[in-house]
Steps between C-alpha positions, in 0.01 A plus 500: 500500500509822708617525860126559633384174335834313638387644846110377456583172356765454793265558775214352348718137414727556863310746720716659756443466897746562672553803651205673340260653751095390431194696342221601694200558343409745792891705521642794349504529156813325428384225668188478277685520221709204643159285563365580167831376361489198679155400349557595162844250533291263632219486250454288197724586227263721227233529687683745698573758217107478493439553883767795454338672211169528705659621811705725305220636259186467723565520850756745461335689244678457165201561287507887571761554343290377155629319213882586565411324857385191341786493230764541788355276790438226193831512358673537854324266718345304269773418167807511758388321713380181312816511334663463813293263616554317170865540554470335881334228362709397255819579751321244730429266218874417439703458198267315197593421179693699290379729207263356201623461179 
């Protein structure tokens, strides 16, 4: 498991609060970026990758950049992200039974 995926599946299982300053929707940039971070954490497990993909390749204009756009934005937000969101899942699951066979 990479660190990036540790990270996610940390903060998506144990969200940190303390000491981290709000989003606003209406603030600088950063603070946008914060808000938008804050709903995708908060959103149902797969269905954000979905609600990603379409901010990502329609509201922010993904599809000009053609069929490389679509490979990338697919693979990126898309494949990575319900395989974190696979991994969270089964983090928050717990320990099952062991191997098959």
């Amino acid at each position: 498991m990479t660190t990036r995926s540790v990270s996610l599946t940390t903060e998506a299982v144990s969200p940190r609060t303390e000491g981290v300053i709000a989003g606003r929707p209406g603030g600088n940039p950063v603070e946008r970026k914060r808000a938008l971070r804050g709903w995708y954490y908060r959103a149902p497990l797969f269905l954000r990758a979905f609600a990603l993909f379409f901010y990502r390749y329609v509201l922010r204009g993904g599809f000009r950049d053609g069929r490389e756009g679509l490979v990338f934005f697919t693979l990126q937000t898309l494949a990575y992200r319900v395989l974190v969101d696979a991994k969270i899942a089964e983090l928050r699951r717990g320990p099952g039974p062991g191997p098959r066979g």
